[in-house]
N, C-alpha and C positions, 0 to 999 in steps of 0.2 A: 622267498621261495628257494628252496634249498638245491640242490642238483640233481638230486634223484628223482623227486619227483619232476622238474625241468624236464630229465630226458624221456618222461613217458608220457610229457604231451605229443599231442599229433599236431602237426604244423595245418594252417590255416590259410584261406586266400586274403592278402591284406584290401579288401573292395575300395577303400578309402584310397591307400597309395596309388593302386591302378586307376582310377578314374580321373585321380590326380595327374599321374603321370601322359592319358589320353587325353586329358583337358589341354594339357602342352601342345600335343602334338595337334592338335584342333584348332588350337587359338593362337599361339605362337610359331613361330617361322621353324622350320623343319631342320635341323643341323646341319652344315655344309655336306655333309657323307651322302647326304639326299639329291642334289642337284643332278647328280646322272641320272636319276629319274625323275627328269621334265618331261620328256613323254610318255610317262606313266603313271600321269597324276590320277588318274580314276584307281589305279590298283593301290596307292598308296591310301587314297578315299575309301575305298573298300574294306582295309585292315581296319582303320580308323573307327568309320561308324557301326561296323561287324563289333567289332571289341566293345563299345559302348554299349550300342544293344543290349549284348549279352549281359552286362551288368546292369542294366538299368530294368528294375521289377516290371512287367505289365502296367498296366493301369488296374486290372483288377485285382492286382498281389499289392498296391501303395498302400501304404497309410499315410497319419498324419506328421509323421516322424522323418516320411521318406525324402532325404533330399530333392531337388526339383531335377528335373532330367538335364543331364549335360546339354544336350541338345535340345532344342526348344522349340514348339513350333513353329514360330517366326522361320527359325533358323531350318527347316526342314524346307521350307518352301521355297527359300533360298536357294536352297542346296539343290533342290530338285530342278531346280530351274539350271542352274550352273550346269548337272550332270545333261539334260540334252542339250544346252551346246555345244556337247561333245559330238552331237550327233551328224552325220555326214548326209545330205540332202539325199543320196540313191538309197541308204541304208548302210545301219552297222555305223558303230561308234571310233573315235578317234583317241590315243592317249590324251591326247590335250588339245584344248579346243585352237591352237592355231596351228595344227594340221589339219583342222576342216576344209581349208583355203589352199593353191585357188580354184574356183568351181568347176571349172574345163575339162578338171582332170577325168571322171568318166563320160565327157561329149560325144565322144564319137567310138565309145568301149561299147562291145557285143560280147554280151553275158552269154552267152549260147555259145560263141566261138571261143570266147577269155579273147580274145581278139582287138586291138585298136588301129585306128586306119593313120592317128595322130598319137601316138604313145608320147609325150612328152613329159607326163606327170607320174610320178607312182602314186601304185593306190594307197589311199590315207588311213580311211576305215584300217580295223584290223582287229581277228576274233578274240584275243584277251580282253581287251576294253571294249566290246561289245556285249559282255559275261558281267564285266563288272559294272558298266552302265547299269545294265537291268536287274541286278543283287542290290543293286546301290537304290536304284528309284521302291524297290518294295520295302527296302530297310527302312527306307525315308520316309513312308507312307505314314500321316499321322493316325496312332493308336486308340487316340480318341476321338475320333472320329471315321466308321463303318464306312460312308462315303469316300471319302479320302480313299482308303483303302483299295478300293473297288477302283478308282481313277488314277491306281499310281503310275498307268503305262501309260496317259493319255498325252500324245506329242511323240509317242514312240510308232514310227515308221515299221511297225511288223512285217508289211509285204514284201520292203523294200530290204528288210533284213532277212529275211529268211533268204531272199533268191540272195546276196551279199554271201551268206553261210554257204548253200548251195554250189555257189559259183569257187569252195574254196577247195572242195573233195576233189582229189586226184583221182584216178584211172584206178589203182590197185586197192582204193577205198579211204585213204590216209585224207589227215588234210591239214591247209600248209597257215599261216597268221593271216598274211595279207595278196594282197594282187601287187603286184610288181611290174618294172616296166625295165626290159631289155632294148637298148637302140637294135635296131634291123631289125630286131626278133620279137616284137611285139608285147604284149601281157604274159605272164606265169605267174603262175602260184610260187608263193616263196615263203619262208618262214622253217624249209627245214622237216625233217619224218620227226614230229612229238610226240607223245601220246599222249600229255596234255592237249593239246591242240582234240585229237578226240575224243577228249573228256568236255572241256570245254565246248567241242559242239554238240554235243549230246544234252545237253544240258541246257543251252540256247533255243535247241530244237524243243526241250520239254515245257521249258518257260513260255515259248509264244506261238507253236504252231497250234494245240489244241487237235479238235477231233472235225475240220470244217470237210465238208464231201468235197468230190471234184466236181465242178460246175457252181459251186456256192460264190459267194461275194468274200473277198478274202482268203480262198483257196492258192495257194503254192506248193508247185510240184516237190514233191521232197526229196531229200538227199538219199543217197543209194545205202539205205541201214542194213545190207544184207552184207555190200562190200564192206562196209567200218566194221560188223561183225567179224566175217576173217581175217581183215587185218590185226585187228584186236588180237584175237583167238592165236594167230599165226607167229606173235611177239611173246609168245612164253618163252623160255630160254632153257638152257640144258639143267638149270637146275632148280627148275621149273618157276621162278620167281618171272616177272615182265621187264623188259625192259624195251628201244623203241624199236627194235627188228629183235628175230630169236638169234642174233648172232652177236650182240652188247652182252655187255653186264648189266646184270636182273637189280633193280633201283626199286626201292619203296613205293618213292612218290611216282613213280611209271606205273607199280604195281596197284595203288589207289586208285589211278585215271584209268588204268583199265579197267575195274573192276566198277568201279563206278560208274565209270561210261555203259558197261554192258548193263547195269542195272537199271541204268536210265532208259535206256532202249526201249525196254517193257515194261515199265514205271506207269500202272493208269493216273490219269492225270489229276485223279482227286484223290489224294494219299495225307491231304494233311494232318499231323500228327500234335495237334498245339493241344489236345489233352490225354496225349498216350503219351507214357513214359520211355517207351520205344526209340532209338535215334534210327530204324530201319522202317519205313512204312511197309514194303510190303516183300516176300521170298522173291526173287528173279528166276523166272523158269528158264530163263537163255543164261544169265549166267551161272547155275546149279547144272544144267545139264548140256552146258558145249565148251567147255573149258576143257582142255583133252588129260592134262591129269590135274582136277582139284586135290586130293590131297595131297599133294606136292605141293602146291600150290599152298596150302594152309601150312604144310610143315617149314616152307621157307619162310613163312612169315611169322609161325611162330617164335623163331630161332632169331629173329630182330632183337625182342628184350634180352639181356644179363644182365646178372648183378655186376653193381657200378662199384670201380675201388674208387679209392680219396685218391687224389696224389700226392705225390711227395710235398712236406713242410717244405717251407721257404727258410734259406738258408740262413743261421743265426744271426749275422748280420743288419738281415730284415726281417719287419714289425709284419709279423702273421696276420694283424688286424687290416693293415693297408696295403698289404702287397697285391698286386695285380695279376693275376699269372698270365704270360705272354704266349701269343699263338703257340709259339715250338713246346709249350705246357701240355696246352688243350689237344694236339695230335698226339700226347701219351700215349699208349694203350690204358684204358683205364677201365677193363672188360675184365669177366670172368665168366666163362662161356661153359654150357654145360655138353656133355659128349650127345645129347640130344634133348631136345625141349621139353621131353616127359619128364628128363630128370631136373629141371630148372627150382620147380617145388624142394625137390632133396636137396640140391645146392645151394639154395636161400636156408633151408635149415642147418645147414653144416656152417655156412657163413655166420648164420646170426649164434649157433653155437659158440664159435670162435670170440665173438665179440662180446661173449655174456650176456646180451639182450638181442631180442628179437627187429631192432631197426635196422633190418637192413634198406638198399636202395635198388628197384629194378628201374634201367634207364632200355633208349632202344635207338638204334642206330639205320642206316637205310642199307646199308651194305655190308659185307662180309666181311668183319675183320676190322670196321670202322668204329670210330669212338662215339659217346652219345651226344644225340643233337635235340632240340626241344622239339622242331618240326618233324624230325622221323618217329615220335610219338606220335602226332598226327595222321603221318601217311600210312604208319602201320594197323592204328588203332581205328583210324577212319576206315581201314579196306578191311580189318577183321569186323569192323560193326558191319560192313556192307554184304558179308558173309556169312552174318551171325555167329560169329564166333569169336568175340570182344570178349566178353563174361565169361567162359571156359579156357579161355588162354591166356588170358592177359590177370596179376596180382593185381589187381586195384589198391590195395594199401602201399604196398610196395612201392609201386608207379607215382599212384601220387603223392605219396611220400619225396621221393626227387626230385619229382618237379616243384611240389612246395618250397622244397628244405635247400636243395641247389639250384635250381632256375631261376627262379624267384627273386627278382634283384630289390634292393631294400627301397629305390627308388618308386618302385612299381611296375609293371612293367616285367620279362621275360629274357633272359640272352639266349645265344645262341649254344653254349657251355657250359658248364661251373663256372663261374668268376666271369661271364661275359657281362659288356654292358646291355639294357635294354634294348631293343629296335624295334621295330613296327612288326617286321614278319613273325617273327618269335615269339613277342609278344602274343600277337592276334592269335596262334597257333596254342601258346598253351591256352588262354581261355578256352578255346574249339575244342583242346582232349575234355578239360575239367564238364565241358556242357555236354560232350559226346558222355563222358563217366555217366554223368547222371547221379554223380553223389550227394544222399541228401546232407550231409554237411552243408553241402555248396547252395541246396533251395537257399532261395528269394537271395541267391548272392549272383549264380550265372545259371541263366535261360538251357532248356534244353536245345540242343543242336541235331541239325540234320545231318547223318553222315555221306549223304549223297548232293544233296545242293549247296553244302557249304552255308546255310546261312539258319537262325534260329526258328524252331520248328513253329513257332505263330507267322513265322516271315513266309515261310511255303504256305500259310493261305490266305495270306496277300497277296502271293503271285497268282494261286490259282481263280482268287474271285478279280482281280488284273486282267489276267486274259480272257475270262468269259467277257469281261466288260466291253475289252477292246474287241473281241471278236463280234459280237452285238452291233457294236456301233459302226461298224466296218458290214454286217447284214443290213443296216439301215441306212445306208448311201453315204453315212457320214465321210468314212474313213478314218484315218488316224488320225490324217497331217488337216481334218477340216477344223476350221474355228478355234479347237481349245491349242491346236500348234503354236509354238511360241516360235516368230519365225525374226526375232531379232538376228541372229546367227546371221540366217541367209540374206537380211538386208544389209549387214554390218558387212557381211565380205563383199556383197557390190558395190558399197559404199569406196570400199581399201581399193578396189581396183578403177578408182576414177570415173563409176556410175559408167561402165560399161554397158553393152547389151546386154540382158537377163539372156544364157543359156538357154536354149531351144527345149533344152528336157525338162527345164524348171515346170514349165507350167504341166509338164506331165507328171509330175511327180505332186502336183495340186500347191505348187505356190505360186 
């Protein structure tokens, strides 16, 4: 093949190396760079089987050719078991299951007050891995099997997590990770003003509260969604982007969880999309008409993509094939920014002029002036599909062009820059743009994706027939925690503490 015609293929997602390279990270021990995230084994869980999925066909897209799923049933049932021992007896999940222990710690906490008479423990639970707990049990849910599906929240404490969620909102509408324990000063919310945090509970909130009345079985008072709306609303910044008060710098990924979050708000709860080509179920009337200035708002985020230069060759010296280029590379400037995003179009044709063919590369960055990162593809492209305005803003050839041609590591797998190595986050994120695209290139290679739940749009209606199930069986006296509860966890930690007394609230929490 000659070079000319070389340079007018379109680059390709390699499915093979990436499945390959998630099979590693599945089955073999996670690289030392990992180990600061011991208590955040459920979110590294979460990149893991999100990324699979997405490559892995349906059951009704297989054939006889199709490799067998990475992930196997056996192994799903496994796994599903693993993820609620994550689970914290009062509600709301734990990074890793030995922070579930020891059980004392909400004995004598008043959820009504955030109040504790004995604060000796901080709170374990905490709303990230509460998010990923429950992305992770739908992901899990075996495909072939309808049943399955329908049961993948069963063992999941809802009531006790929704009041958990509840108990995390602040005064001014905001809300914090976890509950915390100050000596003298009792319980607080802690964790910090995120906007993740209110993205993440919006989202918590849609997965498992459902539509139950007041006075029903399994009703819980809900969180204050009028104050998370102006807090939301009140974090635009001067140049109209989001960030976590309006007095920060305006951040992408701030600017996704906000918009997402308000999307969710008013999300009816049956929006599954597993045969529309859509990554947006449905327009947001709260978020189109209380945002104080949307087109700011879209022009800031238009202004995320430019075209991406090369950078400078590596120095004669060294072999252009093997060189590495080092952090102080990667914070180049390696942008070319147009005087405003309507001219972005003209700028890629004057660029690909220069070059004598039309390949150029649009990359997209989270902030002003910053260089491109694979995830700010995500956070931008996720909050313009959440606004409907992915497909009129954003080049799709261009874009993924980049990320094919520079992210794209030979191993499989995504970095963080040109020339970075693979990692879990990056990785899992481009997959997320390519299924947000929606390019058919990419059919039966990555699933479409939801730009609001994070997770692939057959997975949003496993959560929704989830929660009708659990909510059912919680109308029918069952509850969550009766019979199908896997209550090894809770035996195993009175076991560690010398077959103590069982906790006075055990048995009110039904075990």
């Amino acid at each position: 093949m000659n070079n000319d015609n070389k340079a007018q293929e379109e680059p390709y997602l390699n499915v093979h190396r990436h499945l390959r390279y998630w099979k590693m990270c599945i089955r073999a021990p996670l690289p030392h760079v990992y180990l600061s995230n011991e208590s955040n084994r459920l979110a590294l869980a979460y990149f893991i089987v999100n990324s699979i999925t997405l490559l892995t066909p349906p059951p009704s897209e297989r054939t006889p050719e199709t490799p067998e799923p990475l992930i196997s049933r056996e192994d799903k049932r496994a796994m599903r078991k693993w993820v609620l021992h994550h689970q914290h007896p009062t509600g709301g999940f734990c990074g890793t299951s030995s922070l579930v222990f020891p059980l004392n710690s909400y004995d004598t906490h008043n959820f009504d007050t955030k109040t504790s008479d004995e604060p000796d423990h901080a709170g374990l639970a905490n709303i990230t891995s509460t998010l990923f707990a429950l992305q992770l049990l739908a992901l899990l849910a075996d495909e072939e099997d309808e049943a399955a599906g329908e049961n993948a929240f069963e063992g999941v404490n809802r009531v006790g997590t929704l009041r958990f969620l509840k108990s995390l909102q602040r005064q001014d509408g905001s809300f914090g990770e976890a509950l915390s324990d100050l000596p003298g000063h009792g319980r607080f919310i802690a964790g910090g003003y995120d906007m993740r945090y209110c993205y993440i509970a919006t989202a918590i909130r849609w997965i498992l509260r459902g539509d139950v009345k007041e006075g029903s079985p399994g009703w819980v008072e809900d969180f204050d969604t009028e104050a998370l709306a102006r807090y939301i609303l009140n974090s635009q910044t001067y140049d109209r982007g989001f960030a976590g008060n309006s007095q920060d710098e305006a951040h992408a990924g701030y600017a996704y969880c906000a918009i997402a979050a308000l999307t969710l708000l008013d999300r009816p709860l049956t929006t599954s999309t597993s045969t529309s080509s859509s990554s947006v179920p449905h327009k947001s009337p709260l978020l189109h008409s209380s945002i104080r200035d949307l087109p700011g708002l879209i022009h800031w985020l238009a202004s995320r993509p430019f075209v991406y230069l090369e950078p400078p060759p590596p120095s004669s010296d060294q072999d252009p094939d093997t060189y590495i280029y080092q952090e102080d590379d990667l914070d180049d400037p390696n942008f070319l920014l147009p005087p405003t995003p309507s001219d972005l179009l003209c700028l890629l044709s004057q660029t690909a002029e220069k070059k004598g063919h039309d390949k150029v590369h649009v990359a997209f960055n989270g902030r002003t002036n910053k260089v491109a990162d694979t995830c700010y593809f995500w956070w931008v492209g996720g909050a313009l599909a959440n606004l409907g305005r992915l497909d009129s803003l954003v080049d799709r050839e261009a874009a993924r062009r980049f990320l094919l041609e520079k992210m794209q590591h030979r191993i499989g797998g995504f970095g963080k820059s040109p020339g970075s190595p693979p990692d879990l986050y990056h990785s899992f994120f481009g997959l997320a743009v390519l299924g947000l695209l929606g390019d058919e290139r990419e059919g039966g290679k990555v699933r479409g994706f939801d730009a609001g739940l994070a997770v692939p749009r057959e997975t949003v209606g496993v959560i929704e027939r989830a929660r009708g199930k659990l909510i059912e069986s919680e109308k029918g006296g069952k509850g969550s925690l009766d019979g199908g509860k896997e209550l090894d966890a809770v035996e195993m930690g009175l076991e560690l503490r010398g077959g103590a007394e069982r906790p006075k609230w055990l048995g009110a929490c039904g075990y």
